[in-house]
VEXMAR-286143 format. One record per residue: x, y, z of N, C-alpha, C in turn; chain; residue number from 1; residue in one letter. Coordinates in Angstrom, 3 decimals. Example, Ala and Ser with C-alpha at 12.3 -4.5 7.8 and 13.67 -1.06 7.14 Angstrom:
! VEXMAR-286143
      nxx      nyy      nzz     caxx     cayy     cazz      cxx      cyy      czz chain resi resn
   13.190   -5.690    7.800   12.300   -4.500    7.800   13.200   -3.300    7.800     A    1    A
   12.850   -2.250    7.080   13.670   -1.060    7.140   12.900    0.030    7.870     A    2    S
***
This chain:
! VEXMAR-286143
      nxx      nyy      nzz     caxx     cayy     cazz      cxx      cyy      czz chain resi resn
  137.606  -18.399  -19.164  137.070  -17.270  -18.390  135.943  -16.584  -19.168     A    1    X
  135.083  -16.278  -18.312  133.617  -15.480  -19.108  133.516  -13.935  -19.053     A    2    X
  134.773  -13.626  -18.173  134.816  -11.758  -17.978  135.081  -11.293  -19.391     A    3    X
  134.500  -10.447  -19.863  134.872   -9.842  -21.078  136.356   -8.831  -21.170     A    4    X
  136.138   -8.510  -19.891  137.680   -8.026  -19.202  139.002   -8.526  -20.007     A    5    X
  138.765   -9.727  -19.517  139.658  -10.853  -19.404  140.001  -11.329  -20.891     A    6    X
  138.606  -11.328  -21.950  139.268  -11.657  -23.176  139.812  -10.318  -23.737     A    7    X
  139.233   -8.853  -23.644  139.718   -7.840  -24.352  140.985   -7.532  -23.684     A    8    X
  142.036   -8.056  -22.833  142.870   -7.836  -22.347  143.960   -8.579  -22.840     A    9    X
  143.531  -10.239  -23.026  143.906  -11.106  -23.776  144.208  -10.756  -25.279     A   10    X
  143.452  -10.260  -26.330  143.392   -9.990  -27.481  144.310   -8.296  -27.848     A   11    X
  144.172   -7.844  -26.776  145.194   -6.370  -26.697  146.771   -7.381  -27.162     A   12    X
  147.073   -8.321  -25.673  147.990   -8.566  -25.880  148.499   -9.146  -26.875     A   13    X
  147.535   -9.766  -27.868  147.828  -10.497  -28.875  147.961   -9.759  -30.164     A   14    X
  147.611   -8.609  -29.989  147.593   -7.967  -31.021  148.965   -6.437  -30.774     A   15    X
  149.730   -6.984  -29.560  150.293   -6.034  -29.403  150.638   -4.773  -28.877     A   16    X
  148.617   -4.401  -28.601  148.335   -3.026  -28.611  148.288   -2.707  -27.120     A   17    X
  148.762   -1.763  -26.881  148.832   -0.984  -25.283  150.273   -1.138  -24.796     A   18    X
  150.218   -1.292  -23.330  151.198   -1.078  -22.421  151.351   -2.647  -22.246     A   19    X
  152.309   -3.270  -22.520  152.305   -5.061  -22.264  152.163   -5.368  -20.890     A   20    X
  153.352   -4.197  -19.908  153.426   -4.557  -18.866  151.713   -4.214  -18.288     A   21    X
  151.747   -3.247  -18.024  150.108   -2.856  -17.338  148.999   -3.969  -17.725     A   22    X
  148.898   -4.520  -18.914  148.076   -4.933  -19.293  148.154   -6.995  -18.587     A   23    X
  149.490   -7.201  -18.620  150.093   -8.708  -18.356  149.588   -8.210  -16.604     A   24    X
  149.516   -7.406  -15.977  149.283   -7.492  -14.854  147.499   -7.119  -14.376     A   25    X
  146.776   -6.932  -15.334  145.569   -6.926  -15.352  144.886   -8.087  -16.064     A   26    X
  145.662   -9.188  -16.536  145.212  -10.055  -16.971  145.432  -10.813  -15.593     A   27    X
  146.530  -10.695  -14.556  146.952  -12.038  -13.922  145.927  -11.770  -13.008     A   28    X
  145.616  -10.630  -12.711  144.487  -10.380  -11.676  143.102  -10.528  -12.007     A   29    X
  142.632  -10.642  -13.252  141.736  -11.320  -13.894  141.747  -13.250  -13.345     A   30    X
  143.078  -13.807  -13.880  142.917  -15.066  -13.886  142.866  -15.663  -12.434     A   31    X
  143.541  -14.469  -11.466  143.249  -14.855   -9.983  141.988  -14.232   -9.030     A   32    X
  141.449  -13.806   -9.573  140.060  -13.175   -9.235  140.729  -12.327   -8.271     A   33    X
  141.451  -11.301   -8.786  142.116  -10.086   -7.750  141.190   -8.867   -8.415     A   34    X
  141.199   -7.779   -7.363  141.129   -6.541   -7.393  141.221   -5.634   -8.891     A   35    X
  140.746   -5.586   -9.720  140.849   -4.873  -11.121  140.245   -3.469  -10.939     A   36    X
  141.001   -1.936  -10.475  140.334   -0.443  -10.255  139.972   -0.208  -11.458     A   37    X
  138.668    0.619  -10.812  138.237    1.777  -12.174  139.504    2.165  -13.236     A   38    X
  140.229    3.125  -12.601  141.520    3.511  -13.755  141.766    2.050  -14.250     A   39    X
  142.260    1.143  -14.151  142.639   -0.389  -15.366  141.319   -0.601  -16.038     A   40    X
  140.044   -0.408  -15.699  139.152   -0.670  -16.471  139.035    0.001  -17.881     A   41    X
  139.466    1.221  -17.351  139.020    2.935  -17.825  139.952    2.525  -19.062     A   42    X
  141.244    2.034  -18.705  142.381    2.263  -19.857  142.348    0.541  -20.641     A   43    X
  141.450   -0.036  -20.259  141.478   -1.352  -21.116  140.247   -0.743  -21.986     A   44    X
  139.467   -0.636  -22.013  137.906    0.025  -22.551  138.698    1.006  -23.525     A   45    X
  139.346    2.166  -23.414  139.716    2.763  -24.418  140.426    2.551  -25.007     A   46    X
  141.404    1.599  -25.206  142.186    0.535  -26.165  140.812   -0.453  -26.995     A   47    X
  140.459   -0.904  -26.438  139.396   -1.985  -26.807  138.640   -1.203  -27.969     A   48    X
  138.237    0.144  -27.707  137.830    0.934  -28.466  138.138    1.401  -29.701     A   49    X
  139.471    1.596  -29.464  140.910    1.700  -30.097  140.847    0.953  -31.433     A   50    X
  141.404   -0.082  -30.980  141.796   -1.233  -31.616  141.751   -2.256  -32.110     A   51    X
  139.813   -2.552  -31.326  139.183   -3.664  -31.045  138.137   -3.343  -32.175     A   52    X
  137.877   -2.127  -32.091  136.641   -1.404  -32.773  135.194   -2.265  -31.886     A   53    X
  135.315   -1.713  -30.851  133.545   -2.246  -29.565  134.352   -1.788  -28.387     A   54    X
  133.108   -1.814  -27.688  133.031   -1.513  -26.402  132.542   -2.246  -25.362     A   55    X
  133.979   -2.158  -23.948  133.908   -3.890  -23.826  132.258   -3.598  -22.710     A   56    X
  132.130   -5.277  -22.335  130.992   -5.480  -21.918  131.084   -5.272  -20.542     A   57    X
  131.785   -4.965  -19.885  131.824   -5.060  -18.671  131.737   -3.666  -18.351     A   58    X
  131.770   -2.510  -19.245  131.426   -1.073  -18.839  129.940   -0.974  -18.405     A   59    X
  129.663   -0.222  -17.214  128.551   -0.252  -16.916  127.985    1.093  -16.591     A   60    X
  126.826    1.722  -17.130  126.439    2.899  -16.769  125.271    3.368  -15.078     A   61    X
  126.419    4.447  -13.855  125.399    4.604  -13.181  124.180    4.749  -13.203     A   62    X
  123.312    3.854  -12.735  121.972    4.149  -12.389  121.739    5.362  -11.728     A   63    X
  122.268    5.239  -10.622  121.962    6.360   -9.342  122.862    7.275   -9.585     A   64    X
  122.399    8.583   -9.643  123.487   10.099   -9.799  124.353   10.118   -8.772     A   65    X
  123.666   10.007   -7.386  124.388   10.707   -6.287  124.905    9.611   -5.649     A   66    X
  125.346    8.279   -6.257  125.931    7.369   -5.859  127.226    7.437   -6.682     A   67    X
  128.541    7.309   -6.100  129.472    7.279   -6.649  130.057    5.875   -6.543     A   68    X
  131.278    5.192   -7.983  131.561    4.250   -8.096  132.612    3.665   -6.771     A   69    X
  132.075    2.095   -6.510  133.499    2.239   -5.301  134.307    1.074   -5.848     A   70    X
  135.386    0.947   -5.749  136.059   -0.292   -6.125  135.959   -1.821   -5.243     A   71    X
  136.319   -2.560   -5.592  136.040   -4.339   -4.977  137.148   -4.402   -4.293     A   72    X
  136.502   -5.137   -3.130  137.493   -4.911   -1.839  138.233   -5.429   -2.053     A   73    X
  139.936   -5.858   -1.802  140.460   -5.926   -1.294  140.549   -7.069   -0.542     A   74    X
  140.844   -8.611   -0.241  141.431   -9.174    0.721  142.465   -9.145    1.298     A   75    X
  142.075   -8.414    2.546  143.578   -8.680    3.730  143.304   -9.550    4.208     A   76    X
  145.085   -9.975    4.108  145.201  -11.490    5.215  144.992  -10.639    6.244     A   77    X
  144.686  -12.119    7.228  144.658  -11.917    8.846  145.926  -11.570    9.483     A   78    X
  145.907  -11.298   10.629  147.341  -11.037   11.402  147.866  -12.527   11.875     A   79    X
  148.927  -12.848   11.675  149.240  -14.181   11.942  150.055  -14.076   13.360     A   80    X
  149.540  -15.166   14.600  150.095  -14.708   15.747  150.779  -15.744   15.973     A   81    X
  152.463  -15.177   16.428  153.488  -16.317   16.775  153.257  -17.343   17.570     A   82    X
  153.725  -18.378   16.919  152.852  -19.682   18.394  153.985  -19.489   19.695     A   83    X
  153.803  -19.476   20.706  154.324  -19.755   21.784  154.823  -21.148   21.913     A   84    X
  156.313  -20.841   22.624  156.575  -22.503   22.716  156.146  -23.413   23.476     A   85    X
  156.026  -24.611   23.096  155.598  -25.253   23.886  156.706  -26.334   24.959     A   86    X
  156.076  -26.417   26.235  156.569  -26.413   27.228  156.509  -28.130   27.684     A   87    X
  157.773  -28.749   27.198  157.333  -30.609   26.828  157.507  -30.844   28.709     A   88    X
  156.677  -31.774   29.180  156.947  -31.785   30.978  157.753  -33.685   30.601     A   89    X
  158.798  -34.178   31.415  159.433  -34.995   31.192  159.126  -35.792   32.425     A   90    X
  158.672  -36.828   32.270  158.501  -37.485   33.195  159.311  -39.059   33.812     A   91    X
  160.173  -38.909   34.658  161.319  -39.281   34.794  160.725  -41.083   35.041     A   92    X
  161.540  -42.109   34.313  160.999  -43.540   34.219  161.563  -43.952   35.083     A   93    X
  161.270  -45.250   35.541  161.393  -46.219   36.771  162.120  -46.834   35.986     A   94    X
  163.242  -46.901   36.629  164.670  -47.617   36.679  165.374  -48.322   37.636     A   95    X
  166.314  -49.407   37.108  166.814  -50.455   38.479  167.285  -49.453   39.327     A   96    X
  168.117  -49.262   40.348  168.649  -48.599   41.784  169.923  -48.339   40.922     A   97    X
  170.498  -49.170   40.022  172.030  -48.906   40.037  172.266  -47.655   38.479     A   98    X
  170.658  -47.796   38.153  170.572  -46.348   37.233  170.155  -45.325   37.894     A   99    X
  169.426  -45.449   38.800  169.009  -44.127   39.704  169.607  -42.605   39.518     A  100    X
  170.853  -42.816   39.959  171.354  -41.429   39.927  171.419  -40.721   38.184     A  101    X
  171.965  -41.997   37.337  172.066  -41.181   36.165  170.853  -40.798   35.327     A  102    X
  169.830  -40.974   35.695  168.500  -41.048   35.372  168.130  -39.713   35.932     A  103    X
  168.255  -39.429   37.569  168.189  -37.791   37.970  168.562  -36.824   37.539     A  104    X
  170.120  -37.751   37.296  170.671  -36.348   36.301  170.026  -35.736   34.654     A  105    X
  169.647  -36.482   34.040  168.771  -36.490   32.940  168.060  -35.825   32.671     A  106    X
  166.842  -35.893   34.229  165.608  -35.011   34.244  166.336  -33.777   34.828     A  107    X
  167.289  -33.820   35.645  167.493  -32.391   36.197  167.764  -31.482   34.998     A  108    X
  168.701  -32.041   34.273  169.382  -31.150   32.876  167.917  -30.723   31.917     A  109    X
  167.083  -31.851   31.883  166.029  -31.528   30.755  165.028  -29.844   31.832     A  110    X
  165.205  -30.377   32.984  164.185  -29.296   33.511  164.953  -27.766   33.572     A  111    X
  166.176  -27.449   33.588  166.488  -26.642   33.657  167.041  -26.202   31.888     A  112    X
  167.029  -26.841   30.974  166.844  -26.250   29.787  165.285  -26.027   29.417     A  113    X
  164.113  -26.344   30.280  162.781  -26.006   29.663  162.959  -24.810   30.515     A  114    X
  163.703  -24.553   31.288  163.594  -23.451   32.568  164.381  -21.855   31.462     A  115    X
  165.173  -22.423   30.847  165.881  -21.753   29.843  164.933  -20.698   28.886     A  116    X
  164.276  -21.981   28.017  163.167  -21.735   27.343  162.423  -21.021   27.216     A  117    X
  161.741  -21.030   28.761  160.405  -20.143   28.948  161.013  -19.454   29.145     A  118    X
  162.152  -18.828   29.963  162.941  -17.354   30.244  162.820  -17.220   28.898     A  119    X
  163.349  -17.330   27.849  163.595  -16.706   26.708  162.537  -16.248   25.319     A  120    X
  161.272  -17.325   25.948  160.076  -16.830   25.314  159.544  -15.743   25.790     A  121    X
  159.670  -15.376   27.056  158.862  -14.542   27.616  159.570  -12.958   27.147     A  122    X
  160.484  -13.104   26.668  161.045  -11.794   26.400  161.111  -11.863   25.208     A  123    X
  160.781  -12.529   24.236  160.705  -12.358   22.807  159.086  -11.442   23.050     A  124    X
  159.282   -9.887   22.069  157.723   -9.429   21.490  156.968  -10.463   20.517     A  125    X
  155.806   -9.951   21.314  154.652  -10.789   20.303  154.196   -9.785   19.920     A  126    X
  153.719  -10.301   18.183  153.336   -9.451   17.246  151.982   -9.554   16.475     A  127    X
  151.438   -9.186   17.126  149.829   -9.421   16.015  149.174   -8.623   15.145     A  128    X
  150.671   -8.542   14.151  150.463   -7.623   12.894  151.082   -8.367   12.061     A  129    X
  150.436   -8.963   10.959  151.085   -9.876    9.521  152.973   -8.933    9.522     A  130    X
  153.725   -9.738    9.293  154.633   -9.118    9.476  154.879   -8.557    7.268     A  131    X
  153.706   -9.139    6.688  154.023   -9.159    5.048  152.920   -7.936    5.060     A  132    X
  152.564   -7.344    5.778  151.543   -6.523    5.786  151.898   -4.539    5.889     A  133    X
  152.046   -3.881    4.414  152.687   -2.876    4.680  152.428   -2.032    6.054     A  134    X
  153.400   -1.275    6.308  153.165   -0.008    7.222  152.931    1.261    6.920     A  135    X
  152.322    1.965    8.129  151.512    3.480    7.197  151.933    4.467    8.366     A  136    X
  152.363    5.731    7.870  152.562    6.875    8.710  151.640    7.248    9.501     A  137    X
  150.218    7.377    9.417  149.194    7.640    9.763  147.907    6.058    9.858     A  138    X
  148.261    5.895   11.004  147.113    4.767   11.880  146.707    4.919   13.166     A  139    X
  145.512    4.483   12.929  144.637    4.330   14.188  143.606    3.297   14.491     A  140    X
  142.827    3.321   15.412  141.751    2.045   15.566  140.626    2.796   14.557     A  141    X
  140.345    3.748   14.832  139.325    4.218   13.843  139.425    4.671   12.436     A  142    X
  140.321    5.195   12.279  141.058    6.047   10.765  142.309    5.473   10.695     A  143    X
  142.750    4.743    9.477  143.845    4.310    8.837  144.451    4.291    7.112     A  144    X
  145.052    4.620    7.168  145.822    4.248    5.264  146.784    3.973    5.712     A  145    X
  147.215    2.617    4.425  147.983    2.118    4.022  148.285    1.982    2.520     A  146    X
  149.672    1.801    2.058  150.070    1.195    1.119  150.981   -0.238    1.028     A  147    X
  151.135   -0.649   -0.029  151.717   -2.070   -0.512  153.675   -1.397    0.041     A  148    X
  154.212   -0.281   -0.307  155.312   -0.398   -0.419  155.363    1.191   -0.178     A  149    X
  156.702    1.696    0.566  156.950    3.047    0.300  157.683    4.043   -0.657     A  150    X
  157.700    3.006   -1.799  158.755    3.582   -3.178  157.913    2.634   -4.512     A  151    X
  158.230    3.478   -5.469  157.126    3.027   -6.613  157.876    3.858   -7.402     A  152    X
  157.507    2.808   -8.794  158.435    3.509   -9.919  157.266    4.049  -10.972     A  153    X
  157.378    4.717  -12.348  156.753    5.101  -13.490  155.669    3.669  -13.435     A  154    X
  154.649    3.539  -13.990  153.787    2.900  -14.381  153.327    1.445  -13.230     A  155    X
  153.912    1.620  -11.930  153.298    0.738  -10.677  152.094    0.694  -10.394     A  156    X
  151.721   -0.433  -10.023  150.321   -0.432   -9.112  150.140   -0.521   -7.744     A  157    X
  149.713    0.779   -7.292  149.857    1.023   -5.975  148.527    0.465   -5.306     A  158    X
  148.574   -0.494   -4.278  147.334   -1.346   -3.813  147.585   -0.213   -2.344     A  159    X
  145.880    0.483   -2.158  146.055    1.085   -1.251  144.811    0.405   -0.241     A  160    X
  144.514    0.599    0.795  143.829    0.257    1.876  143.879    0.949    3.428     A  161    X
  142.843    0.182    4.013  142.926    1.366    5.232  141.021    0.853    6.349     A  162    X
  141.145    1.756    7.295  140.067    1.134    8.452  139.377    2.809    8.199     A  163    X
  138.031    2.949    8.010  137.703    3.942    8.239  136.145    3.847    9.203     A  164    X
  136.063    4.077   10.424  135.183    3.592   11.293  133.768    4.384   11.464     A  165    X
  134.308    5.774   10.969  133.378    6.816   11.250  132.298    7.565   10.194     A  166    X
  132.888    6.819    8.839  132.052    7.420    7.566  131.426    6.296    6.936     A  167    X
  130.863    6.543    5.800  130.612    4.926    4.896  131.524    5.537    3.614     A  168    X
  132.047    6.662    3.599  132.694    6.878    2.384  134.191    7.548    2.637     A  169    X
  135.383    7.095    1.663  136.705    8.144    2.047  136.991    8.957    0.867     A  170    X
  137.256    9.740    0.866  137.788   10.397   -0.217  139.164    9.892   -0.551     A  171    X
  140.068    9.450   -1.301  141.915    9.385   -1.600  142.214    9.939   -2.807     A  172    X
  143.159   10.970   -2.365  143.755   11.495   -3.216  145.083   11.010   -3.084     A  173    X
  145.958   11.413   -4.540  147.246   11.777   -4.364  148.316   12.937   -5.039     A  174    X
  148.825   13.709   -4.176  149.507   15.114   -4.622  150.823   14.552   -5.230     A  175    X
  151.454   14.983   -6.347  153.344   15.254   -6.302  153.951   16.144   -5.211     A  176    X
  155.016   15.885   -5.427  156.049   16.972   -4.896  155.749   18.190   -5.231     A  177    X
  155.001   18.957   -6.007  154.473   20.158   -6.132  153.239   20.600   -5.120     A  178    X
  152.657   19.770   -4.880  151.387   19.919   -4.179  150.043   19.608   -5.267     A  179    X
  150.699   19.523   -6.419  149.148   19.417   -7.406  148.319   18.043   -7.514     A  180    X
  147.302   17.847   -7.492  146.662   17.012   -7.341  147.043   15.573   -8.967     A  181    X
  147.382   14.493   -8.493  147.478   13.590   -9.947  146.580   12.410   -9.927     A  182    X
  145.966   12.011   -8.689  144.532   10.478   -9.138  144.179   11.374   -7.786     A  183    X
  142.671   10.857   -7.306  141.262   11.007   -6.795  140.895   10.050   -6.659     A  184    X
  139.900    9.346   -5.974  139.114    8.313   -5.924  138.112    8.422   -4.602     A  185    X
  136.855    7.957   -4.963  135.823    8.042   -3.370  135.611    6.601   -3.461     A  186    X
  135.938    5.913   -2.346  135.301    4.264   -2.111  134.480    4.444   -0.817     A  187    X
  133.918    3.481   -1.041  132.725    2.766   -0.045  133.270    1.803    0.803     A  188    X
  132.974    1.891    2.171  133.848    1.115    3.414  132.678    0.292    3.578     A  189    X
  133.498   -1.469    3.738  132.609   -2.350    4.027  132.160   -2.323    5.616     A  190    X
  131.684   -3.071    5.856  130.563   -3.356    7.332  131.265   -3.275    8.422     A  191    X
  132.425   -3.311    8.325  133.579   -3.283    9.377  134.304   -1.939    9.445     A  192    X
  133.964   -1.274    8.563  135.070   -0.248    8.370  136.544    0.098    6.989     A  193    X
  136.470   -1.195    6.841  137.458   -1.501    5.954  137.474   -0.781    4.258     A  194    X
  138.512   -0.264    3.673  138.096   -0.324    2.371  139.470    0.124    1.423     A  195    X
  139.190   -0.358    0.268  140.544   -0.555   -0.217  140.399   -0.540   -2.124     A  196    X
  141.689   -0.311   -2.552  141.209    0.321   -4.022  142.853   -0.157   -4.850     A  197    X
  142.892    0.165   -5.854  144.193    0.591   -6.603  144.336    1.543   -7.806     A  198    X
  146.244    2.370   -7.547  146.015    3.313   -8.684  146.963    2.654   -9.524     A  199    X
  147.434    3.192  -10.439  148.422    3.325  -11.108  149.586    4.427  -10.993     A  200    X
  150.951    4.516  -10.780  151.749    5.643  -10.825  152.064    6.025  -12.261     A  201    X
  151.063    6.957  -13.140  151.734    7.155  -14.222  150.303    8.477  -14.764     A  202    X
  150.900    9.061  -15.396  150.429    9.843  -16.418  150.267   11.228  -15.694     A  203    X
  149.535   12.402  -15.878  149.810   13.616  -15.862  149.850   14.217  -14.396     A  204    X
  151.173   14.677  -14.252  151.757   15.637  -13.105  152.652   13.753  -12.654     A  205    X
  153.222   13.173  -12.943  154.172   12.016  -12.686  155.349   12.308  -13.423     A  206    X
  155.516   13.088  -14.302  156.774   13.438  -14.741  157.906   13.294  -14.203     A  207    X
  157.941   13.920  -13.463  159.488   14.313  -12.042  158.751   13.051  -10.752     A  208    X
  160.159   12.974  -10.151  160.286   11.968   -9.673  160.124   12.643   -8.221     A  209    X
  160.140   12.303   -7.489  160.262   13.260   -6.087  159.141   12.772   -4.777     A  210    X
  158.865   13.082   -3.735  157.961   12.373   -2.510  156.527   12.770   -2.839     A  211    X
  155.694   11.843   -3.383  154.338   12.076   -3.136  153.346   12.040   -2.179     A  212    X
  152.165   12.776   -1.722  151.369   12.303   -0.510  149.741   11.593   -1.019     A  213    X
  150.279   10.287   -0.323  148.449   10.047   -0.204  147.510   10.833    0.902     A  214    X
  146.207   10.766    0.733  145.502   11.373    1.558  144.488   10.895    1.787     A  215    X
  143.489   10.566    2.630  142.577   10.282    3.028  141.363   10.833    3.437     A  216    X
  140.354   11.056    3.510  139.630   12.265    4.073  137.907   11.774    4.477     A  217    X
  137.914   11.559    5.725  136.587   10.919    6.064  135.587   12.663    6.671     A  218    X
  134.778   12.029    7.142  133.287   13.192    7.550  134.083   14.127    8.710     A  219    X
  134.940   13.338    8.996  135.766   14.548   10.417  137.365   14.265   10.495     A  220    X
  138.062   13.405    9.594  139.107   13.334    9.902  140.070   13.544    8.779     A  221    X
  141.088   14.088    8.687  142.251   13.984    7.148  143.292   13.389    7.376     A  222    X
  143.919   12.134    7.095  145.419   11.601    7.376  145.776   11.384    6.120     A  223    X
  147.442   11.350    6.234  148.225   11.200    4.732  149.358   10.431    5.275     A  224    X
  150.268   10.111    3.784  151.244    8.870    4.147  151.783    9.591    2.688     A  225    X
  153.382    9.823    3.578  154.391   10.051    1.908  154.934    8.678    1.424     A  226    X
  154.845    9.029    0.208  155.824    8.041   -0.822  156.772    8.328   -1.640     A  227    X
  157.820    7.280   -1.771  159.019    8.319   -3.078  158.632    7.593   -4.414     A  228    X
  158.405    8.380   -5.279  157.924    7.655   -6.582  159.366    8.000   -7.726     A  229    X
  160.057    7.229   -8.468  160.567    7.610   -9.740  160.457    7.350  -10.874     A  230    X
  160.458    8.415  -11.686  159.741    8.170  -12.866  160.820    7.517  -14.198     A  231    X
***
């Protein structure tokens, strides 16, 4: 691998230094070309600093002031849609006279179990929502958040996402059970609307364990989604 990411993450681990777990999971997303947020960058760079004595290469300084950083999207799977059954038509063979009848009976039985069938497809729901695909308190066609899971422990990575139709930018926050503010983030929504990020559950105001809220906040709209986090 040529990410510098990827070796100062490598050499942390070899040397011991940091959080093993946080760090073994920013390497695997390195080696699978996944999603790596600002915050994992932020906290590999100041180890590297640390420990490494340099500063890794992949830190990059804004050009533009009034452009803020957005994180790398995100692939969502597609919605996977149940196949419908299929409906076999039996077409009854030419037989001597003295098979005749038991031959009718054959097709009659096969046609009234396809008759079965379709009764019973037709009342199964169809679903054209990934069924591996979390759920969110707050959705819509235009404004959406989501998370990976609705419970998260001390030091998780919370993969968040969402449809935002009406801005090019969202604000996400997330409050404790107090109401005080503990991560922030502004991303940039791709061409569709879409846009998506990750935090970490850990460090100041994560202490106590208790229901946290994400939040969302486009040019005209605010939605949120609780979570139970323990620390």
């Amino acid at each position: 691998m040529s990410d510098p990411l990827f070796d100062d993450v490598k050499e942390l681990l070899d040397k011991e230094k940091g959080d093993e777990r946080i760090l073994k999971q920013i390497l695997r997303a390195c080696e699978n070309n996944e999603v790596v947020s600002n915050y994992e960058r932020n906290y590999v760079r100041k180890l590297a600093e640390k420990h490494l004595g340099r500063k890794p290469v992949f830190e990059k300084k804004i050009e533009e002031k009034d452009e803020k950083p957005s994180a790398p999207d995100v692939v969502i799977p597609k919605p996977t849609e149940i196949p419908q059954p299929q409906i076999l038509q039996t077409q009854p063979k030419v037989t001597k006279p003295k098979n005749q009848k038991m031959m009718l009976g054959i097709v009659a039985a096969a046609l009234v179990a396809i008759i079965i069938i379709g009764v019973a497809a037709s009342e199964l729901p169809v679903s054209t929502t990934d069924v591996a695909k979390p759920t969110s308190s707050a959705t819509n066609l235009s404004f959406s958040i989501d998370t990976d899971s609705n419970s998260y422990q001390k030091k998780d990575i919370i993969s968040i996402s969402g449809v935002s139709k009406s801005s090019d930018y969202v604000n996400l926050t997330i409050e404790n059970q107090d109401g005080i503010l503990v991560w922030s983030e502004q991303v940039k929504t791709k061409n569709d609307g879409r846009y998506s990020t990750l935090a970490i559950a850990g460090g100041t105001g994560w202490e106590k364990s208790g229901t946290f809220t994400l939040k969302a906040e486009n040019d005209s709209e605010i939605i949120s989604k609780p979570f139970s986090f323990t620390s």
